[in-house]
C-alpha atoms as a printed R data frame, in Angstrom:
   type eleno elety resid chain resno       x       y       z
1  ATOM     1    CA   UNK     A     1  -6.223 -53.055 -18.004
2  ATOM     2    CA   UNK     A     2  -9.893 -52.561 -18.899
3  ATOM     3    CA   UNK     A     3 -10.752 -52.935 -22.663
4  ATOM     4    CA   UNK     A     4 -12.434 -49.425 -22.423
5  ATOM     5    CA   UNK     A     5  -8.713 -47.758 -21.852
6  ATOM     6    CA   UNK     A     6  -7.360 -50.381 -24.782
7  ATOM     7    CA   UNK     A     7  -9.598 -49.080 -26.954
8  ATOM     8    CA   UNK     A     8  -9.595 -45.277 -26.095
9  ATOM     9    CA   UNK     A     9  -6.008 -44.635 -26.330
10 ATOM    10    CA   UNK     A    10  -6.000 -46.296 -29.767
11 ATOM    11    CA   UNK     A    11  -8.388 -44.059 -30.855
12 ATOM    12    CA   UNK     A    12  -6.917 -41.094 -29.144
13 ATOM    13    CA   UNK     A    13  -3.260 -41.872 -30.646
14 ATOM    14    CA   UNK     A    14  -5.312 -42.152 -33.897
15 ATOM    15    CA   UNK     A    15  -6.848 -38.790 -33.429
16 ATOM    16    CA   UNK     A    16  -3.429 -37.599 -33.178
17 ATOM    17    CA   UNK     A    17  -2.578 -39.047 -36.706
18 ATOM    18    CA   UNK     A    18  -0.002 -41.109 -34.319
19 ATOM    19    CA   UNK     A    19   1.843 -44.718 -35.714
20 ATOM    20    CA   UNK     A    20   2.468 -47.046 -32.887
21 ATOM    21    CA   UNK     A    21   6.222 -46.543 -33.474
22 ATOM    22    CA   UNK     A    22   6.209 -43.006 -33.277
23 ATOM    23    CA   UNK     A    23   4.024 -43.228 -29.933
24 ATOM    24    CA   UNK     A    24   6.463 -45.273 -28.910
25 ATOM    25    CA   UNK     A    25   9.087 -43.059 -28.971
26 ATOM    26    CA   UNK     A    26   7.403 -40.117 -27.505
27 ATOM    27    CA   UNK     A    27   6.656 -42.442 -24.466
28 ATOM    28    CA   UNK     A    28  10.092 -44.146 -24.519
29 ATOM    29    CA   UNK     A    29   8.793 -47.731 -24.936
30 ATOM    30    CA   UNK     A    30   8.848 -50.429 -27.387
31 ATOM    31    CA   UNK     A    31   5.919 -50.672 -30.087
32 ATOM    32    CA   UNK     A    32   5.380 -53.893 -28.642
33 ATOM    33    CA   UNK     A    33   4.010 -52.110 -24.900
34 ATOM    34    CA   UNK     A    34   2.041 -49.887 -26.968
35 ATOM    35    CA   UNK     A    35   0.661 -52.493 -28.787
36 ATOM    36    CA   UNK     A    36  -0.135 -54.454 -25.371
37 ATOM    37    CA   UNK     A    37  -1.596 -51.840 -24.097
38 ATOM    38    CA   UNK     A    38  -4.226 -51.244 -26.699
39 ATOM    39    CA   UNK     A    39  -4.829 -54.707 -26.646
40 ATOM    40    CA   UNK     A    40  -5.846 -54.484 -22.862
41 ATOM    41    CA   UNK     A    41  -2.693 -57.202 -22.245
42 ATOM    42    CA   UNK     A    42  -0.673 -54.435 -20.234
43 ATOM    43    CA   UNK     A    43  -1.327 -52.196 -17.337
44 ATOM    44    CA   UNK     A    44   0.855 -48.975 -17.769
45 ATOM    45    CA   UNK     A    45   2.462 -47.513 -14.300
46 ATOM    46    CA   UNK     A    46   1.439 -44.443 -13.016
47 ATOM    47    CA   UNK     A    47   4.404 -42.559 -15.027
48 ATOM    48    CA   UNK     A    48   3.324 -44.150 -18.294
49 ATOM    49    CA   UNK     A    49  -0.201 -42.470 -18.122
50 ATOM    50    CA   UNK     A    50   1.334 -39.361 -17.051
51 ATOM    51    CA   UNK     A    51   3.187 -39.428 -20.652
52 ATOM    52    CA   UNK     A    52   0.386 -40.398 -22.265
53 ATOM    53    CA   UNK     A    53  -1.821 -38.031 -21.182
54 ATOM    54    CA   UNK     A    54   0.798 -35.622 -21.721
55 ATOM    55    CA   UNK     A    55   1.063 -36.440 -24.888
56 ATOM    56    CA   UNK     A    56  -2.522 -37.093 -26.430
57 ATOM    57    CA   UNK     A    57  -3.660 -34.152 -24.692
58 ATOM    58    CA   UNK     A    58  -6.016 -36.462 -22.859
59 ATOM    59    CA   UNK     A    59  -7.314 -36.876 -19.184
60 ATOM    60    CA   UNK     A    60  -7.448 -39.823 -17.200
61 ATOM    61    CA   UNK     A    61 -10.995 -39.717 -17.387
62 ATOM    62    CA   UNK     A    62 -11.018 -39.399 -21.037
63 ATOM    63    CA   UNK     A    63  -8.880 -42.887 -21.179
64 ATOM    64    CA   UNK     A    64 -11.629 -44.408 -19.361
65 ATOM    65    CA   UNK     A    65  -9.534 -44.690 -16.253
66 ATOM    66    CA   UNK     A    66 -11.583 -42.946 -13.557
């Protein structure tokens, strides 16, 4: 996964006053996939981004993915 999404949806999650563990549980994943992917070391499936847009409240495009 680009390094553009990695470091958007840390920053987004942030915005959110987020921790990785409670992002983690709104998505349903382990902290360590959360922290892969805003390392860049993971590529989240199509209905991982779906979540996470949901919710961040972001777009695709905002994650740097379009």
């Amino acid at each position: 996964m680009s390094e553009l999404f990695a470091k958007r949806l840390r920053a987004y999650r942030k915005l959110k006053q987020m921790t990785q563990y409670e992002f983690a549980q709104a998505l349903g994943v382990s902290v360590a996939i959360v922290g892969g992917l805003e390392r860049g070391t993971r590529t989240p499936d199509p209905g991982l981004i779906r979540k996470i847009e949901t919710i961040l409240q972001v777009t695709s495009a905002d994650l740097g993915l379009e």
